[in-house]
C-alpha positions in Angstrom: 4.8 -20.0 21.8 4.6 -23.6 21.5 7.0 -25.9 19.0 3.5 -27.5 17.9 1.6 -24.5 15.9 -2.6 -24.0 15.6 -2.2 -25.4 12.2 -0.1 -28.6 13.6 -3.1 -29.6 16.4 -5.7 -28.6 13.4 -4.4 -31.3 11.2 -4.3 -33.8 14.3 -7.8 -33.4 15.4 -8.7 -33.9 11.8 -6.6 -37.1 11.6 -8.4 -38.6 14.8 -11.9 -37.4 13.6 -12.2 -37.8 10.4 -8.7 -40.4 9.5 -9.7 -40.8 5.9 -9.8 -37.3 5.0 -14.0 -36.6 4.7 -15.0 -33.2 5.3 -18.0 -31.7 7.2 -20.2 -29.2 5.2 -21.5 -26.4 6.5 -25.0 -26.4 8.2 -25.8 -23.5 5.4 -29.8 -24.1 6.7 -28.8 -23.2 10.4 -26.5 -20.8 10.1 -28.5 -18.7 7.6 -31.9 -18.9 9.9 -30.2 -17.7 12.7 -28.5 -15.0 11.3 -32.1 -13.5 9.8 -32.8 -13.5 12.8 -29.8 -11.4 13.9 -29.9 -9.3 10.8 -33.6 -8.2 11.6 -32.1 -5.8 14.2 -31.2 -3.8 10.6 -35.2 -3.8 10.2 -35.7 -2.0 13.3 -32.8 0.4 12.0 -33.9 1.0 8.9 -37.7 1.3 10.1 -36.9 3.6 13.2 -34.9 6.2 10.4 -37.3 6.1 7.6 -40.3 6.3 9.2 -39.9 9.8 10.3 -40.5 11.1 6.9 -43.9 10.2 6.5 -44.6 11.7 10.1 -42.7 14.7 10.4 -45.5 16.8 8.6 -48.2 15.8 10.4 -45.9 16.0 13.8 -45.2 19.4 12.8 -48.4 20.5 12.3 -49.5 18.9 16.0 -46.7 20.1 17.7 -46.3 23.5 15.8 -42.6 22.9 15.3 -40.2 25.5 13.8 -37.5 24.5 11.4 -35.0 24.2 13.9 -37.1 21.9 15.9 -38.2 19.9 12.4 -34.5 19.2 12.3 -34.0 18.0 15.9 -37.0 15.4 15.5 -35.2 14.0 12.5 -31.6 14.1 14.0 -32.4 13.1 17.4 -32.7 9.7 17.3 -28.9 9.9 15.9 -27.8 11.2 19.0 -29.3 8.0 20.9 -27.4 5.9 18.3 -23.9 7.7 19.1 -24.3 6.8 22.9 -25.5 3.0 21.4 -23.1 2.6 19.4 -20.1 3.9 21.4 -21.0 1.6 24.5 -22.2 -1.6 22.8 -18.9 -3.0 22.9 -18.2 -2.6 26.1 -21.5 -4.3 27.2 -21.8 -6.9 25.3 -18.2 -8.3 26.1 -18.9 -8.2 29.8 -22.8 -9.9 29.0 -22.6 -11.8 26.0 -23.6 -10.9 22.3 -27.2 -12.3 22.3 -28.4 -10.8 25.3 -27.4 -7.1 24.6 -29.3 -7.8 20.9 -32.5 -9.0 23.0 -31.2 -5.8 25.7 -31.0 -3.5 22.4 -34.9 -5.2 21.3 -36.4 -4.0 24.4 -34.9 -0.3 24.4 -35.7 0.2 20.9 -39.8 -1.2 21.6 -40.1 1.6 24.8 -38.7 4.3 22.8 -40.9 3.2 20.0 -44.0 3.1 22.1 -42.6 6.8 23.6 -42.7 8.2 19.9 -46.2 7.1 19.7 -47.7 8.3 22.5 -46.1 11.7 23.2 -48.6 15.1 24.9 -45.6 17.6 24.3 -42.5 17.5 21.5 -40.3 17.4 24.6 -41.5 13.8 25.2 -41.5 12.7 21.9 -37.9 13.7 22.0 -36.6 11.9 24.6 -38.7 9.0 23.0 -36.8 9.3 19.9 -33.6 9.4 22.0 -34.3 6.0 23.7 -35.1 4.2 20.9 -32.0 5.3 19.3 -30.1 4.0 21.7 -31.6 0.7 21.3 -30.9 1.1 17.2 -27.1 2.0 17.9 -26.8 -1.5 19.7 -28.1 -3.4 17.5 -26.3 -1.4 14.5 -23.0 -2.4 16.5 -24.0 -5.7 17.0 -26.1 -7.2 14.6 -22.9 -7.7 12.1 -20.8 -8.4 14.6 -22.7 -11.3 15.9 -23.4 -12.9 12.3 -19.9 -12.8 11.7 -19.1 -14.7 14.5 -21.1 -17.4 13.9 -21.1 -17.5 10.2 -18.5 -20.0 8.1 -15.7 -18.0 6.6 -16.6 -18.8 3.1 -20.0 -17.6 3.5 -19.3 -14.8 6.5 -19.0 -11.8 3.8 -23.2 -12.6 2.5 -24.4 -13.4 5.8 -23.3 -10.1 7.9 -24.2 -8.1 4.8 -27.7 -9.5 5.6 -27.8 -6.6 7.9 -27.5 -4.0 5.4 -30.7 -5.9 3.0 -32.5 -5.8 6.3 -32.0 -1.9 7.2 -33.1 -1.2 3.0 -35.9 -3.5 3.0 -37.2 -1.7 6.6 -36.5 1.4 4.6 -38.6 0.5 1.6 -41.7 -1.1 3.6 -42.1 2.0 5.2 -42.6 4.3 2.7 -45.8 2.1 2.1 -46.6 1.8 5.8 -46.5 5.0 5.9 -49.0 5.6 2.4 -51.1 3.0 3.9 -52.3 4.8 7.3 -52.3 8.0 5.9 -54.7 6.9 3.3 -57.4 5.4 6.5 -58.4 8.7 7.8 -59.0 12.5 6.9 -56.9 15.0 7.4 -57.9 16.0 10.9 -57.0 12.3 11.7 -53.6 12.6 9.8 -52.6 15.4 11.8 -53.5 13.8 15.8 -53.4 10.2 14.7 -51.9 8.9 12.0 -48.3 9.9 13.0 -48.8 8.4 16.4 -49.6 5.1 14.2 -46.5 5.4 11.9 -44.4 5.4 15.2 -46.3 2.6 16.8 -46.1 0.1 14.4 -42.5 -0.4 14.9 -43.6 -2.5 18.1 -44.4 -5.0 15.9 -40.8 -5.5 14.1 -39.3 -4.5 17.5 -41.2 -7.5 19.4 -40.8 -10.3 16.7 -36.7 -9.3 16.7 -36.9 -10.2 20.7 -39.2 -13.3 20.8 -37.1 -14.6 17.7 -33.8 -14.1 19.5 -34.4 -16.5 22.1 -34.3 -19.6 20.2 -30.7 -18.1 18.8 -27.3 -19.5 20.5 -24.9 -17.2 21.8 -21.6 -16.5 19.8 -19.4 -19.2 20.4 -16.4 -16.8 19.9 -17.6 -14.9 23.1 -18.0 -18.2 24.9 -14.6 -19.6 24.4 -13.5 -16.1 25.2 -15.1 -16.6 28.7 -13.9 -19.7 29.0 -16.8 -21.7 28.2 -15.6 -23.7 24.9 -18.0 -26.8 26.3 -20.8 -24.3 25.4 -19.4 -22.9 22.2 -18.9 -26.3 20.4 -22.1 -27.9 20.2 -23.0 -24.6 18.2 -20.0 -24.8 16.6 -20.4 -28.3 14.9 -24.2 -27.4 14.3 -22.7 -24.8 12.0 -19.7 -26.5 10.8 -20.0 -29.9 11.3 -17.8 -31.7 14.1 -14.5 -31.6 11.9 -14.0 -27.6 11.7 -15.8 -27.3 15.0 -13.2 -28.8 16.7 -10.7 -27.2 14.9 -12.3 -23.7 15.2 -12.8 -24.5 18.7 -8.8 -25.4 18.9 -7.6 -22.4 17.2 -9.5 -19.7 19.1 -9.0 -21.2 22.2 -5.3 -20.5 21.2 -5.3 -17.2 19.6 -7.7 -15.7 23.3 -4.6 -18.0 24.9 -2.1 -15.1 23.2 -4.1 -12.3 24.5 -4.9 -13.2 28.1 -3.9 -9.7 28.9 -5.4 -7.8 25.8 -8.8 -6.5 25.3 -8.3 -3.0 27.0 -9.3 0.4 24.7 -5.3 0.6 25.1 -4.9 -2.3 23.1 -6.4 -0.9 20.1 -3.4 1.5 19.5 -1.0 -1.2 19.8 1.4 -2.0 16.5 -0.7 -3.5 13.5 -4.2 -3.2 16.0 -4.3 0.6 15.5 -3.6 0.2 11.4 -7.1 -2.1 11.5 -8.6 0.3 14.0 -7.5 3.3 11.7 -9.2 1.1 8.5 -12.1 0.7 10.5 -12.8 4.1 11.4 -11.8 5.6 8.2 -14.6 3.3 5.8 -17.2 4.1 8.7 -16.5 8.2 7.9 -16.5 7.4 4.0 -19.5 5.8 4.0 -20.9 9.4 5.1 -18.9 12.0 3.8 -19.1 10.6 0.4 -23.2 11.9 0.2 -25.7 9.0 0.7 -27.4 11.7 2.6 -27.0 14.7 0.6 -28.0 12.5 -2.2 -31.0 11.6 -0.7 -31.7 14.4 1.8 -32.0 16.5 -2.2 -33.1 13.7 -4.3 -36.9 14.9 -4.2 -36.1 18.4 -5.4 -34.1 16.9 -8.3 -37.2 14.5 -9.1 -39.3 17.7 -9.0 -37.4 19.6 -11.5 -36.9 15.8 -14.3 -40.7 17.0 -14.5 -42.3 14.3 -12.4 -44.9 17.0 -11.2 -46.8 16.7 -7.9 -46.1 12.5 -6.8 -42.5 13.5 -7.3 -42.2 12.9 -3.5 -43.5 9.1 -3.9 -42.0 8.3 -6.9 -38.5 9.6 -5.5 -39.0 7.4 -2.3 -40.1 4.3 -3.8 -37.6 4.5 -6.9 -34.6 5.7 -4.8 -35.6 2.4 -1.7 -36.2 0.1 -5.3 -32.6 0.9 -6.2 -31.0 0.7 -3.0 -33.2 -3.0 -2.4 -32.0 -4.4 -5.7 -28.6 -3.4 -5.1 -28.0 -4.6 -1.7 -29.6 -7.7 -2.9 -26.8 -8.3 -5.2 -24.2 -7.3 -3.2 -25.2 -10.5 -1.2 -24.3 -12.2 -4.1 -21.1 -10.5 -4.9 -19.2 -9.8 -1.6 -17.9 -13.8 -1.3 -17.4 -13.8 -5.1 -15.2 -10.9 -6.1 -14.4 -9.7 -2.7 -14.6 -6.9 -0.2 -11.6 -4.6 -2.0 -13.0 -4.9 -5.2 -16.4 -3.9 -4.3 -15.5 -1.2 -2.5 -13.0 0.3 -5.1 -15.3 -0.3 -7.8 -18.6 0.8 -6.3 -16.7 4.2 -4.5 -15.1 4.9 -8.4 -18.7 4.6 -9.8 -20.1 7.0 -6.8 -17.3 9.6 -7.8 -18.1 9.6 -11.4 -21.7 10.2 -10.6 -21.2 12.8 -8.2 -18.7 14.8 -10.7 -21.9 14.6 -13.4 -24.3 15.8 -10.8 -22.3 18.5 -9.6 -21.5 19.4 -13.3 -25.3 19.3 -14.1 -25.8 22.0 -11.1 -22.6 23.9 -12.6 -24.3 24.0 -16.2 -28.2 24.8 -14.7 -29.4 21.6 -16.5 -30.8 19.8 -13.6 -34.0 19.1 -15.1 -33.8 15.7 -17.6 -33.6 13.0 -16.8 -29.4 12.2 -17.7 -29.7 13.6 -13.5 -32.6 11.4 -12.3 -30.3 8.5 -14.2 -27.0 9.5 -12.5 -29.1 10.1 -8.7 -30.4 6.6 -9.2 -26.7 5.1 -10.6 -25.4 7.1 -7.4 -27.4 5.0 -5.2 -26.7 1.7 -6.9 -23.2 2.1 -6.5 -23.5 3.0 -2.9 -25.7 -0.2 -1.7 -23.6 -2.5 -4.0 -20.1 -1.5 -2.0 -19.8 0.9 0.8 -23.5 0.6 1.9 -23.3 -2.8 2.6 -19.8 -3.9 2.5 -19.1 -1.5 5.7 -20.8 -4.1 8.0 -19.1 -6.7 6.6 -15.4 -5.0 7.2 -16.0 -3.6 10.3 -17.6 -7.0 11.9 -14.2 -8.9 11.0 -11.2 -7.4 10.8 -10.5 -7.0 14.3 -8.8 -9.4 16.6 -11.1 -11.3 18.9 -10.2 -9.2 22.4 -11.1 -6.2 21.2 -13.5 -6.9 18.5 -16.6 -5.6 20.3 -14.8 -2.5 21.5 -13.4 -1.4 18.1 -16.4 -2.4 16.0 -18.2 -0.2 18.8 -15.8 2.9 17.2 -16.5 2.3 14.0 -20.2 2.3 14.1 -20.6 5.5 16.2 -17.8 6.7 13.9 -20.8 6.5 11.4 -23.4 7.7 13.4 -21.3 11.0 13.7 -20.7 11.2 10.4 -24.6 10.9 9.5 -25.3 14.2 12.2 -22.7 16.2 10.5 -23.6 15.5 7.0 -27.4 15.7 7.8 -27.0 18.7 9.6 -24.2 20.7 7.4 -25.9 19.8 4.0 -28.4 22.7 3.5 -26.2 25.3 4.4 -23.5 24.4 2.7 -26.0 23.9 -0.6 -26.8 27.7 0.5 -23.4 29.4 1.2 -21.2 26.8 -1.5 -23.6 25.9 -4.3 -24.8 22.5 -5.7 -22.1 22.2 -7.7 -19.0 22.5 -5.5 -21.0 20.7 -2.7 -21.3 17.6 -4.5 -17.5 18.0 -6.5 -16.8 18.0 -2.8 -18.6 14.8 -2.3 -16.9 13.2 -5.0 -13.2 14.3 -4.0 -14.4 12.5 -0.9 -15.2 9.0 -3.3 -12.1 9.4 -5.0 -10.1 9.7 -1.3 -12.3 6.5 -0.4 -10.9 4.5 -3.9 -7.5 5.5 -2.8 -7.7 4.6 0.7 -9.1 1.1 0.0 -6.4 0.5 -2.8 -3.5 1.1 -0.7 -4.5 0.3 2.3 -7.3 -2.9 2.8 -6.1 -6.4 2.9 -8.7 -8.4 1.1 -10.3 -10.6 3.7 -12.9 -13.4 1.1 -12.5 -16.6 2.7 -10.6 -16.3 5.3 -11.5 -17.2 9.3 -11.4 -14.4 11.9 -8.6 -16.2 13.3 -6.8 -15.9 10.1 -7.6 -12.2 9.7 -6.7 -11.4 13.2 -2.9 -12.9 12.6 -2.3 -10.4 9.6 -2.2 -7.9 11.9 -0.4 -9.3 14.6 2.9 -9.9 12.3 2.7 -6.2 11.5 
């Protein structure tokens, strides 16, 4: 290492700039209109795994599926999302953030068009595949990108803009979906109106690609292809020209201390495989803790707090009102009181509500509405920390080398983690009960508060760079 640190040539370049101490503000206008733009590949996410619900009758009924095949035109598009997610990193360090997000647009608007227009379930299926692919990039990449554009005091609200966009896809569906089933009869439900619930994800899909264009690259991955001309305009259009030369100057040396990293062998270096092992780890929690047995069963439990036959609607549009709200203020939150906090806090409430459901199933009073208040606390807690917070962890606490590789892990971590649970859920509500499935859920919460406590660094407010180096003196 050089005598004359990163902080020594910061402070130099900030003499010569700006001599009398004035500091640039952030472009807060810029950055936060170009990572919308980013974030709307959550709307395509949450779209493309919501919208299924609305169609799978009717897809049933046109197909003739069994149960096993019902399952398979849910869960498939998972499976697409694995393969995604586990090679996003790898592509978009070779070709550059933006252009696998436009790459990821594309896929997802040809499988979307594939769902649509299907003759036989097997086409469908390998529709629903496709697109999934496309969803698992931009799941990978959509945080990952807003992070590295995104000022470090306002980085933690900015890639949890990912999360509001996957709820809000989420929640505009359910009414998508009410909204072309209510145009025709029931003939026209059953050969149409599916094909139409599929189809008008094309419009999402297309406004995500047409919108990226006029978004710069990340100037991280510039510098880090030895571009830094490139990077710093965008830089100083985000920062100003004080901290973009700065910023510029300090990754420019950190990629100069790991010419030779960015291999998967890198990851399990000293203090790289801790962050790795963080990564992974929240990714599996934010599964195995029950956001999908919670909602997978939430319309039964409706049913039986007496909310008769629109129990189904009322489930969907309280449950995605809950989740919205939430993530809302999470937005608010994540800069404020930080990422450790949230998580600890939110996972704690999500235990404590899982305990009372699973004691509710325990007792046979699962019909007032103390559960229906517990489900909906259960999913508050969930969008106000690990729901959101996830994205924002994973997107920036790896060093810059490998960054799109291990964020790659952690999100297809998650993917996996959705399969299992989705899949293993009903049986083990058969063979185990409501009541030690959901305890089971909730030891998993309590694992998660545990985890985070001991092992998290709090990251608020600090630069990537900055992250990156508490793991390098490990």
């Amino acid at each position: 290492m050089s005598s004359v640190t990163v902080e020594d040539r910061k402070q130099q370049v900030n003499m010569e700039t700006h001599p009398q101490g004035n500091e640039d503000k952030p472009n807060m206008v810029f950055v936060t209109l170009v990572s919308i733009v980013a974030a709307l590949g959550g709307l395509l996410f949450g779209f493309d795994t919501a919208v299924v619900s609305g169609a799978l009758g009717f897809l049933t009924q046109n197909f003739h599926l069994s149960d096993l095949q019902q399952g398979f035109a849910v869960s498939s598009i998972i499976l697409g999302a694995i393969v995604g997610a586990a090679t996003s990193g790898m592509f978009s360090d070779r070709f550059g953030r933006k252009k696998m997000l436009i790459a990821a647009g594309l896929i997802f608007i040809v499988g979307t068009i594939g769902t649509a227009l299907p003759t036989t379930f097997s086409m469908y299926i390998v529709s629903r595949i496709i697109g999934g692919v496309g969803i698992g990039f931009t799941s990978a990449l959509c945080p990952l990108y807003n992070a590295e554009i995104a000022p470090a005091k306002y980085r933690g609200r900015l890639v949890a803009l990912n999360q509001l966009a996957i709820v809000t896809g989420i929640f505009l569906v359910y009414f998508v979906n009410l909204w072309i089933v209510s145009s025709g009869n029931d003939y026209w439900d059953v050969t149409m109106a599916w094909r139409w619930m599929f189809g008008v994800g094309v419009i999402p899909g297309l406004l995500f690609v047409i919108l990226l264009f006029f978004v710069p690259e990340s100037p991280r991955w510039l510098i880090k292809q030895g571009r830094p001309a490139e990077a710093l305009p965008i830089l100083i259009r985000v920062n100003g020209e004080t901290l973009a030369r700065e910023e510029v100057l300090t990754i420019k040396e950190t990629f100069k201390e790991e010419e030779k990293g960015g291999s998967f062998r890198d990851l399990f270096k000293p203090g790289l495989r801790w962050a790795l092992l963080i990564g992974v780890l929240l990714a599996a929690f934010q599964q195995i803790t029950g956001i999908n047995a919670i909602m997978y069963y939430a319309p039964e439990i409706f049913k039986q707090a007496g909310m008769g036959a629109n129990a189904s609607l009322v489930q969907t549009i309280a449950v995605g009102f809950v989740n919205l709200v939430f993530t809302i203020l999470s937005l608010w939150l994540v800069d404020k009181v930080g990422r450790k906090a949230l998580l600890i806090t939110g996972s704690a409430a999500m235990m404590v509500c899982l305990t009372v459901i699973g004691f509710a199933f325990y007792t046979g009073h699962t019909s007032g509405p103390l559960l229906l208040v517990f489900v909906l606390l259960y999913v508050a807690s969930f969008a106000v920390s690990l729901g959101a917070v996830l994205w924002v962890v994973l997107s920036e606490i790896f060093p810059s080398s490998i960054r799109g590789k291990a964020v790659a892990i952690g999100t297809m971590t998650h993917w996996i983690g959705d399969y299992v649970v989705s899949q293993s859920f009903p049986p083990m509500l058969r063979s185990l009960g409501g009541a030690p499935t959901f305890w089971l859920f909730a030891f998993m919460a309590l694992l998660c508060v545990l985890f985070v406590w001991r092992a998290l660094p709090e990251t608020k407010g600090k630069s990537l760079e900055d992250i990156e180096n508490m793991w390098t003196v490990k």
